[in-house]
MIBAVO-353361 format. One record per residue (C-alpha): x, y, z; residue number from 1; residue in three letters. Coordinates in Angstrom, 1 decimal. Layout:
REM MIBAVO-353361
px py pz nr rest
X Y Z NUM ALA
...
REM end
This chain:
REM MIBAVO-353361
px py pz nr rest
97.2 149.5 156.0 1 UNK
97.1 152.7 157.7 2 UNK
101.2 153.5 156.6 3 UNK
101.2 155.4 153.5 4 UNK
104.1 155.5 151.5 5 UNK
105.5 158.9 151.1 6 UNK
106.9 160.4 147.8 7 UNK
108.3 163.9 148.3 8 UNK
109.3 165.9 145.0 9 UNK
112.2 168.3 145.3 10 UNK
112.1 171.4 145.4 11 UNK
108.2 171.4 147.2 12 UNK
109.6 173.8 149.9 13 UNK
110.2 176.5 147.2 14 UNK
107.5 176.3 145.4 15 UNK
105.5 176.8 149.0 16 UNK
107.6 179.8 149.8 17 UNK
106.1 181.9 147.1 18 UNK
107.3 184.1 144.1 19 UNK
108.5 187.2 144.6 20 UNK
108.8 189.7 141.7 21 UNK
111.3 192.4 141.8 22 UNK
110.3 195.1 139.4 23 UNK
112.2 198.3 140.4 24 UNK
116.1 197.2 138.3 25 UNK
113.9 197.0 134.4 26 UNK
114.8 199.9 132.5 27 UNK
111.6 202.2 131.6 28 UNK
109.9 201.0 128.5 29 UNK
111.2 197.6 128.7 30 UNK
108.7 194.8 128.8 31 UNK
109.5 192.1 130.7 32 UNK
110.0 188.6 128.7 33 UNK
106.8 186.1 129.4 34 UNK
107.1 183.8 132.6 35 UNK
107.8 180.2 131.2 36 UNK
105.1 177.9 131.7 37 UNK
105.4 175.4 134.2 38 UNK
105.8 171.8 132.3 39 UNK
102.6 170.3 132.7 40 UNK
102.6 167.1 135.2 41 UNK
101.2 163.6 135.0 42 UNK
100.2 161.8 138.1 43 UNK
100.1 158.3 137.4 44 UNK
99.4 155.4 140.8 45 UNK
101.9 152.3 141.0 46 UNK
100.1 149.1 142.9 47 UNK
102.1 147.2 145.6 48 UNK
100.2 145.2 148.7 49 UNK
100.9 144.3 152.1 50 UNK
103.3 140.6 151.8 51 UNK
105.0 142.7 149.2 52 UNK
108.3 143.6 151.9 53 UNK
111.6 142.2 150.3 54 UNK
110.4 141.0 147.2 55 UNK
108.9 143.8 145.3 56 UNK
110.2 146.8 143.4 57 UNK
108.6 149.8 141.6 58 UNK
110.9 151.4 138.5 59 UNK
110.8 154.2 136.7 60 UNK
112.1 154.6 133.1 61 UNK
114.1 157.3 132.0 62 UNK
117.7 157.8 131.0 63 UNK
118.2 155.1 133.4 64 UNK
116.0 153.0 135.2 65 UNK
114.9 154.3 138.5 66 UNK
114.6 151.3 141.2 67 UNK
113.3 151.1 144.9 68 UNK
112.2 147.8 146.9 69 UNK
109.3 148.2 148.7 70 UNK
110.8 147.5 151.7 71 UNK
109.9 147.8 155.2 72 UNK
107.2 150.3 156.2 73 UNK
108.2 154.2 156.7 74 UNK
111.9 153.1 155.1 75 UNK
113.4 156.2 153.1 76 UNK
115.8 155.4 150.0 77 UNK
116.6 157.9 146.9 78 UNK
115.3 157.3 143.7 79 UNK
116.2 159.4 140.6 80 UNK
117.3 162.3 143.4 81 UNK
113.8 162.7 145.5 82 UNK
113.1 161.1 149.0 83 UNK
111.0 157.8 149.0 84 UNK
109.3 156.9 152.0 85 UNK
107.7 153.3 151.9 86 UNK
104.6 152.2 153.2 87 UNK
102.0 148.8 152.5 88 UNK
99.9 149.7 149.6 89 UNK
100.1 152.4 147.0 90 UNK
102.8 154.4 145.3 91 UNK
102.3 157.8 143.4 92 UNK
104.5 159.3 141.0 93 UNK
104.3 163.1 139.7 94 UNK
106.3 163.5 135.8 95 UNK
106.9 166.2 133.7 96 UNK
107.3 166.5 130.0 97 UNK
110.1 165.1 128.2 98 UNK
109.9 161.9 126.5 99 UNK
107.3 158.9 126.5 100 UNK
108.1 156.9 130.1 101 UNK
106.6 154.2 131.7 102 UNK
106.4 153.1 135.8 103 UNK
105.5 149.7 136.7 104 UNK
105.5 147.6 139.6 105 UNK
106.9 144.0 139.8 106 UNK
107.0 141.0 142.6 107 UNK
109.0 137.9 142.6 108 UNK
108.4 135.9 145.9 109 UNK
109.1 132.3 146.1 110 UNK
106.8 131.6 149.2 111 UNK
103.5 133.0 150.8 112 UNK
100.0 134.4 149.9 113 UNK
101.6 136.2 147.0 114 UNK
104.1 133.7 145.6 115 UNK
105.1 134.4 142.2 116 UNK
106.0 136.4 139.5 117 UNK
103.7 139.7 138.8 118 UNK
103.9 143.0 137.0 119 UNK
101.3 145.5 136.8 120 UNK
101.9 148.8 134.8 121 UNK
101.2 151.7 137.0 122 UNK
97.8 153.7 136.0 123 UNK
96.6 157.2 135.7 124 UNK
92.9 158.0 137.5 125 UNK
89.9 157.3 135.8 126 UNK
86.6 156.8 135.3 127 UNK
86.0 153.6 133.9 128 UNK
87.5 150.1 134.3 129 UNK
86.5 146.1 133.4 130 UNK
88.2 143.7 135.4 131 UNK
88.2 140.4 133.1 132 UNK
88.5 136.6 134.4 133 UNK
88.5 137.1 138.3 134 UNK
88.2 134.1 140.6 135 UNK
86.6 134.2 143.8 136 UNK
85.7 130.1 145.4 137 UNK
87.5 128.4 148.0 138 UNK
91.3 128.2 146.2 139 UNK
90.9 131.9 144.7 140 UNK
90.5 135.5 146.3 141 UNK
90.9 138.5 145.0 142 UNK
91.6 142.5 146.3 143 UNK
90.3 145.6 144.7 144 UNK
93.0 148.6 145.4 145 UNK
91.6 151.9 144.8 146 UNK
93.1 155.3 145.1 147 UNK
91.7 158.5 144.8 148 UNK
94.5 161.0 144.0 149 UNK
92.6 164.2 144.0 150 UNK
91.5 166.8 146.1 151 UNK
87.8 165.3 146.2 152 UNK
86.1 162.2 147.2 153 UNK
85.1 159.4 144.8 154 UNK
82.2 157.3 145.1 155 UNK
82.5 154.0 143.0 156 UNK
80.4 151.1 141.9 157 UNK
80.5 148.0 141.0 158 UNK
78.5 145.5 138.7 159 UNK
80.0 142.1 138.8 160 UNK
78.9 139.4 135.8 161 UNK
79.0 135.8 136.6 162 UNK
77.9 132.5 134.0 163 UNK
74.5 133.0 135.1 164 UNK
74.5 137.0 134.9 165 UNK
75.1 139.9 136.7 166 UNK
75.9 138.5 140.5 167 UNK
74.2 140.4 143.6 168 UNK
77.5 142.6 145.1 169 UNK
76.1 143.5 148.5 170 UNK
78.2 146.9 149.3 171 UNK
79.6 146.9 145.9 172 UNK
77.6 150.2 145.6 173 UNK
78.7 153.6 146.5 174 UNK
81.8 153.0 148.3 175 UNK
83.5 156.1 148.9 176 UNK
87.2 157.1 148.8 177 UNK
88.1 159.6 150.7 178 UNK
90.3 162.2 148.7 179 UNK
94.1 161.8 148.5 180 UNK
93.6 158.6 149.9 181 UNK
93.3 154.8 149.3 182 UNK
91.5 151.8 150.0 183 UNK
91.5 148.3 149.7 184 UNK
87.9 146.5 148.9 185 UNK
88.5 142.2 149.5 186 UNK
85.8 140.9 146.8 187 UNK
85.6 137.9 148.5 188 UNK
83.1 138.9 150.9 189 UNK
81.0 140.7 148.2 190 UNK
80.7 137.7 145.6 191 UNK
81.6 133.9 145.6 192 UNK
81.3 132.2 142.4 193 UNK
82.4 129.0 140.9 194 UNK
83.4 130.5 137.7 195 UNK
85.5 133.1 136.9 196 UNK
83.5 137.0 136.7 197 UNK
84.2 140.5 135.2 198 UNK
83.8 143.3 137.6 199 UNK
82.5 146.5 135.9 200 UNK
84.6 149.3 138.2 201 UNK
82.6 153.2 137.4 202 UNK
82.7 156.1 139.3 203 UNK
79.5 158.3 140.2 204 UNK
81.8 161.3 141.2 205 UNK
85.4 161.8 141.0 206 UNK
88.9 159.6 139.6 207 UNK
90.3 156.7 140.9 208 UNK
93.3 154.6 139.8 209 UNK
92.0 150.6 140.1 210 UNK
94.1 147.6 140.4 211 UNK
93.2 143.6 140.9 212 UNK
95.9 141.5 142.6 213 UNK
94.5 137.6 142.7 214 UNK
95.8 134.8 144.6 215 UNK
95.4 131.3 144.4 216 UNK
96.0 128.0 146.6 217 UNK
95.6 124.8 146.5 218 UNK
94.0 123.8 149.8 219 UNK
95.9 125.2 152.0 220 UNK
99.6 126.0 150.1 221 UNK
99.7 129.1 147.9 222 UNK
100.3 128.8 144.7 223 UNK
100.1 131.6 142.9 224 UNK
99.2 135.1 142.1 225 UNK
99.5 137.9 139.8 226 UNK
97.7 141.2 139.4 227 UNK
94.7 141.3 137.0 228 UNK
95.3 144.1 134.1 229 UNK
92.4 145.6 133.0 230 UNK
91.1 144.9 129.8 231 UNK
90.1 146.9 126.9 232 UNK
86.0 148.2 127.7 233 UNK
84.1 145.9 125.5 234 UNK
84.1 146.1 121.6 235 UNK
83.3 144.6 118.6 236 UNK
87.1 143.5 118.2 237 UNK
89.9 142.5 120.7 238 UNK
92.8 141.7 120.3 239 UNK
95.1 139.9 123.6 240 UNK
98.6 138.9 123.2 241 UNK
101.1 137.3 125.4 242 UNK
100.0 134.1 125.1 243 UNK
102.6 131.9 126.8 244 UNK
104.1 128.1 125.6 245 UNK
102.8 124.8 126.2 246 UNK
103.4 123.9 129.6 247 UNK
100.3 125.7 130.9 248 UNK
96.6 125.5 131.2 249 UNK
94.8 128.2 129.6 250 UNK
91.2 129.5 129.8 251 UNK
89.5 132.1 127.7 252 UNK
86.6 134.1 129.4 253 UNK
84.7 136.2 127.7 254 UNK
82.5 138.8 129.2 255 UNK
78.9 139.9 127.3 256 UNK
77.7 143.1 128.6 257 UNK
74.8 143.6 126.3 258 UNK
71.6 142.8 125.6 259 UNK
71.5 140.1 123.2 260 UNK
73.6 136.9 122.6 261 UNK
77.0 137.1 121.3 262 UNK
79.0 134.7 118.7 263 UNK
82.8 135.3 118.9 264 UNK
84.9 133.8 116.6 265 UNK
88.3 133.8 117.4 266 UNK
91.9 133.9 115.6 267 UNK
95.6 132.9 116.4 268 UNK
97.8 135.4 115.6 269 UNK
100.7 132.9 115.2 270 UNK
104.2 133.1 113.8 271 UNK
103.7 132.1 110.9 272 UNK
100.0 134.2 110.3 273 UNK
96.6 134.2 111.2 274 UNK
95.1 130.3 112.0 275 UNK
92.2 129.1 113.4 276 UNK
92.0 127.9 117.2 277 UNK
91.8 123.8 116.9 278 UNK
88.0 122.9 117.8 279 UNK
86.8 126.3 117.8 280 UNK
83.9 127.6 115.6 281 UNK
81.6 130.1 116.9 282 UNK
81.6 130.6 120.6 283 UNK
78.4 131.6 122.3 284 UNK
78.2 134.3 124.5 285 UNK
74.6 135.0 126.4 286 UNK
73.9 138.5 127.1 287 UNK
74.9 139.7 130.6 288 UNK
77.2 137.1 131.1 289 UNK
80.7 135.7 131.4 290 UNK
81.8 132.5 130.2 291 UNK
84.7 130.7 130.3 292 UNK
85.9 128.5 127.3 293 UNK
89.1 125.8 127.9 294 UNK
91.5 126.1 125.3 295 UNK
94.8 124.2 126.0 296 UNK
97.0 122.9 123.3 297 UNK
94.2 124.4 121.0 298 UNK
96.4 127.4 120.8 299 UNK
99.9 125.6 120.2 300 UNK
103.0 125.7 121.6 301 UNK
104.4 129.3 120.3 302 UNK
103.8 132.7 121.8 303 UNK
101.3 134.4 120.2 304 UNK
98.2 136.5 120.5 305 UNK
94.3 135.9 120.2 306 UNK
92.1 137.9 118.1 307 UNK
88.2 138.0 118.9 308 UNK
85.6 139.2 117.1 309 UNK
81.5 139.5 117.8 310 UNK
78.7 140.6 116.6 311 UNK
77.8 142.6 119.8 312 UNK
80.8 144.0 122.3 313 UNK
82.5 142.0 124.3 314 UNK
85.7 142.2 126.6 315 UNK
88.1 139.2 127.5 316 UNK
91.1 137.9 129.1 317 UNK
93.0 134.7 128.9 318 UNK
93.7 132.9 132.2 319 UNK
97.0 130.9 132.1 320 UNK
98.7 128.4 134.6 321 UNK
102.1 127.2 135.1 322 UNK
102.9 123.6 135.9 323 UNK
105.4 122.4 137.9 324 UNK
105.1 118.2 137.7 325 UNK
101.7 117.5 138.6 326 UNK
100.7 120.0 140.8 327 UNK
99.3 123.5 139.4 328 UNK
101.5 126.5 139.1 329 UNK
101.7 130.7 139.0 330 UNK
99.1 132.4 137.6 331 UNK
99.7 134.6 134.5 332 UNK
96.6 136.9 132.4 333 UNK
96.8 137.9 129.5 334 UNK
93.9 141.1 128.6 335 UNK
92.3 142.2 125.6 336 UNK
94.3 145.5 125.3 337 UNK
95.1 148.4 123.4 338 UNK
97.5 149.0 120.5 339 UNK
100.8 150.7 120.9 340 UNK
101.2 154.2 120.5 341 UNK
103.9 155.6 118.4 342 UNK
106.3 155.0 121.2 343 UNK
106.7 153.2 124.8 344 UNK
109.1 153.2 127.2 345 UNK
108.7 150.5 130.1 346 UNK
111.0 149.5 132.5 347 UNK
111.3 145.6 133.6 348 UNK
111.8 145.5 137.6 349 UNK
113.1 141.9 138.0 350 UNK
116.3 140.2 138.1 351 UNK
118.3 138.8 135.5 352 UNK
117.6 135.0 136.6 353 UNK
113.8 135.7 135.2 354 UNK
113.6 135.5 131.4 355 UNK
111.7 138.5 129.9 356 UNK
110.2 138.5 125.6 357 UNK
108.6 141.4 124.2 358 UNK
105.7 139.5 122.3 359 UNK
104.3 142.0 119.7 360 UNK
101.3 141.2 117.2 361 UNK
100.2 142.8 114.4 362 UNK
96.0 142.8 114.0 363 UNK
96.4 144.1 111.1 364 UNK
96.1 143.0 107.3 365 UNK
99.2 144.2 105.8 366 UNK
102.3 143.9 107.5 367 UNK
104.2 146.9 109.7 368 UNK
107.2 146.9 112.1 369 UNK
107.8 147.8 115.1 370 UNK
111.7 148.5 116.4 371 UNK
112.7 147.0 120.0 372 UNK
115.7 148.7 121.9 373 UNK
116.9 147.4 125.4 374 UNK
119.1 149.0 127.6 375 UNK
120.2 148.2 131.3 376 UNK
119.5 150.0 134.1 377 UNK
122.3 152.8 133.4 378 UNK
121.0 153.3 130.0 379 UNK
123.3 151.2 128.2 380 UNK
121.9 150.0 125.2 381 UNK
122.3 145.6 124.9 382 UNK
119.8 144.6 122.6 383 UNK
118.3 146.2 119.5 384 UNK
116.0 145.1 116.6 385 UNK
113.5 146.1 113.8 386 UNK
110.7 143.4 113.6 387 UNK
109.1 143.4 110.4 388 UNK
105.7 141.5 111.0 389 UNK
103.4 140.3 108.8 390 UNK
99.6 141.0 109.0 391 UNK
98.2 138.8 111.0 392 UNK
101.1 137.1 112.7 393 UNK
103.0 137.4 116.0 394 UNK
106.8 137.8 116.6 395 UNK
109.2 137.8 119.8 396 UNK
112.3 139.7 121.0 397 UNK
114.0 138.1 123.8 398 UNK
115.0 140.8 126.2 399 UNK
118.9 140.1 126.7 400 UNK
119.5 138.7 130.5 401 UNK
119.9 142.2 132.9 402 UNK
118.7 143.4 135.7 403 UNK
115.8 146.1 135.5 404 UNK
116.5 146.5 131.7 405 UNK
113.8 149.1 130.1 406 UNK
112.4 148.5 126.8 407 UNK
111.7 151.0 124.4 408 UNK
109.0 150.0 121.3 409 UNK
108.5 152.7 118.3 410 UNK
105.9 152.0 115.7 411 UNK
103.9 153.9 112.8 412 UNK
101.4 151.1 112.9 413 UNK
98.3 151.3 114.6 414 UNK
97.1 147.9 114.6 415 UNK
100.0 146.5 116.9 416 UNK
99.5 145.1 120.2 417 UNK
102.4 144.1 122.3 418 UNK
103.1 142.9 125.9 419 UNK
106.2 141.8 127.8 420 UNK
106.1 138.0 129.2 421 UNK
108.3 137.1 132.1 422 UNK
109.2 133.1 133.3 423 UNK
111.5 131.5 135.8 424 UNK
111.5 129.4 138.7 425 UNK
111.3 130.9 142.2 426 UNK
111.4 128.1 144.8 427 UNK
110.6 125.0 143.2 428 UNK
107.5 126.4 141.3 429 UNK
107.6 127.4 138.0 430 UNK
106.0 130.8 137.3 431 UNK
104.8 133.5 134.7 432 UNK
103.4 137.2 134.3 433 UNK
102.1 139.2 131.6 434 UNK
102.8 143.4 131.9 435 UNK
100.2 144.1 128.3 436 UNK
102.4 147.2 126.5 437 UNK
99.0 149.7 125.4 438 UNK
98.7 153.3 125.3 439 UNK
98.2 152.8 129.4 440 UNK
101.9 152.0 129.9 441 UNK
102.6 156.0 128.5 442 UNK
102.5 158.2 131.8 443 UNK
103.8 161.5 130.4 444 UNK
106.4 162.8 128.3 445 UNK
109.0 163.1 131.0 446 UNK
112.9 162.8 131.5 447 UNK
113.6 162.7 135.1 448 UNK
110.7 161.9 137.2 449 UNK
109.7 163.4 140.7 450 UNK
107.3 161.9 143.4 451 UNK
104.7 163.3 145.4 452 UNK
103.1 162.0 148.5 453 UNK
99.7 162.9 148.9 454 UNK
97.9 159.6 148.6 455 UNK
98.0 159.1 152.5 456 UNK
REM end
């Protein structure tokens, strides 16, 4: 953990050299023409973790897609014309204006602690963050990554609710990251439960970027993981989608920060419209709690998303399972997120042997569009198409079968909610992973992005 990786932007050693001004050649009277401002930069923090050497990759989209593995520690390659230096744990990438871009990170490793498909969409620093659907028992752990970009220290805290209520967290308070820095917090020692929790993630002082990677086993054989998006803070109305086929088990938790009882209804945002969930009423969340709620076949066999609805603010996520024969599979969530903006750009770092869907639902009453373009990693365009959804229903656009393709969603809607589902087999195992598509996945209008390497 003590290798950093490196991202050096060009042109740094100018900028350190100084301006000079040379004033003496202007003709007298004439007024020089205002300097240019500099294009304002967005600093945004891509995930990786230690097994991740030879089966992990962080893109960049942007007239092309902008690949490098996380390969062996203190490796160099180019990416998009600026040095990369590799480490063990965090990556983070400097843009500047141009158009909307995404960066996200994404694993495919067929054996070991973190077999499995995952994607996480890299993050900008904040402030705030709920963690939704963790386990942490004997056949679960999970890791807390935080990094402090900035030039001062962060102090963070954490409130962890359980089926009973909130858990005891001992050192879960005031742990301090050091600036331009990182630091990776096991939860395992802080909190076991038998249940699955939400962890509340607020700073006291300063910005950090958060990521959740979970792993699973069965006894003593891995057999899956995936990092943990965080969901939408807790509201009156969710909305999750990326809800995968029939082949899984699925689990709904449900987190109740508040003071008084929640009663959720919920609704599937189907294909063919809204529906209710098969055996569902009113579920009953108590205050200060998280509770889990099976589900199965009660959502059917199609992708689709979940909308949820209380009378006090919640936040939730959906826990899904592969299966492969008999035995339990990967590990996929799905998050209460956040609609689309007017336009995404994301790239998809994973070979064309995994199957990728844009899955995009439309919360809304009346019906909207949203249009899909795909293009391939050189910015060829192989896929293109205007879905006109209905209100209330759920429709698919099956990415076409390249390697680190980038989509690119424009709506005018603002009820749509959209997330990018990935499946295949690695090993004998099948597995899954859900990369949620909300206003998060926007890191900066930007054309060509450069890297910086101050989180040591």
């Amino acid at each position: 953990m003590n290798i950093r990786r490196i991202l050096v932007p060009l042109g740094t050693a100018l900028l350190a050299g100084g301006l000079i001004v040379v004033t003496g050649l202007l003709p007298v009277g004439t007024v020089p023409a205002p300097a240019t401002p500099a294009p304002a930069r967005v600093t945004t923090i891509c995930p990786s973790f230690t097994g991740a050497l030879g089966g992990a990759s962080v893109a960049v989209a942007g007239s092309k897609v902008a690949t490098a593995p996380l390969a062996a520690p203190t490796s160099q390659t180019t990416l998009q014309g600026s040095a990369l230096l590799t480490g063990d744990t965090a990556i983070r990438v400097i843009t500047t204006t141009g158009s909307p871009a995404g960066a996200v990170t994404g694993a495919q490793l067929a054996a070991g602690p973190d077999r499995g498909l995952g994607l996480s969409n890299c993050s900008e620093p904040g402030t705030t963050w709920w963690f939704t659907g963790l386990r942490l028992n004997a056949g679960a752990q999970a890791e807390l990554l935080l990094v402090n970009a900035d030039s001062d220290p962060a102090a963070v805290d954490l409130t962890v609710l359980g089926a009973g209520g909130r858990l005891p967290a001992p050192g879960g308070r005031g742990i301090t990251v050091n600036p331009n820095s990182q630091r990776v917090v096991p939860l395992g020692p802080l909190v076991t439960s038998d249940t699955p929790i939400s962890v509340q993630l607020s700073t006291s002082t300063g910005r950090v970027a958060a990521f959740v990677r979970q792993q699973e086993w069965d006894g003593t054989t891995p057999i899956g993981s995936d990092w943990v998006a965080p969901a939408a803070p807790p509201a009156l109305s969710q909305t999750l989608t990326g809800i995968l086929g029939t082949s899984l088990d699925r689990m709904l938790v449900i987190t109740n920060p508040g003071d008084h009882t929640a009663q959720v209804r919920l609704g599937l945002l189907s294909p063919s419209g809204r529906l209710g969930v098969a055996g569902v009423d009113i579920l009953d969340v108590p205050a200060g709690v998280t509770r889990m709620f099976p589900l199965g076949p009660a959502l059917g066999g199609d992708r689709a998303g979940l909308a949820i609805s209380g009378d006090v603010p919640v936040t939730a996520a959906l826990i899904q399972r592969t299966v492969s024969g008999t035995a339990p599979g990967d590990v996929a969530f799905a998050v209460a997120s956040t609609p689309l903006p007017d336009a995404v750009l994301i790239p998809i770092p994973l070979p064309k042997s995994i199957a990728s869907t844009v899955v995009v639902t439309n919360a809304g009453e009346e019906a909207a569009s949203v249009q899909v373009t795909v293009t391939d990693a050189a910015g060829a365009k192989v896929g293109e198409q205007a879905l006109e959804i209905p209100g209330g229903a759920t429709l698919t656009f099956a990415v076409p079968s390249v390697e680190n393709a980038q989509v690119t969603l424009r709506t005018a809607a603002h009820n749509m909610f959209a997330a990018v589902t990935a499946t295949g087999t690695l090993g004998d195992a099948a597995s899954a992973a859900v990369l949620p598509l909300g206003s998060g996945t926007v890191i900066g209008d930007q054309t060509r992005p450069s890297y910086d390497a101050h989180v040591s």
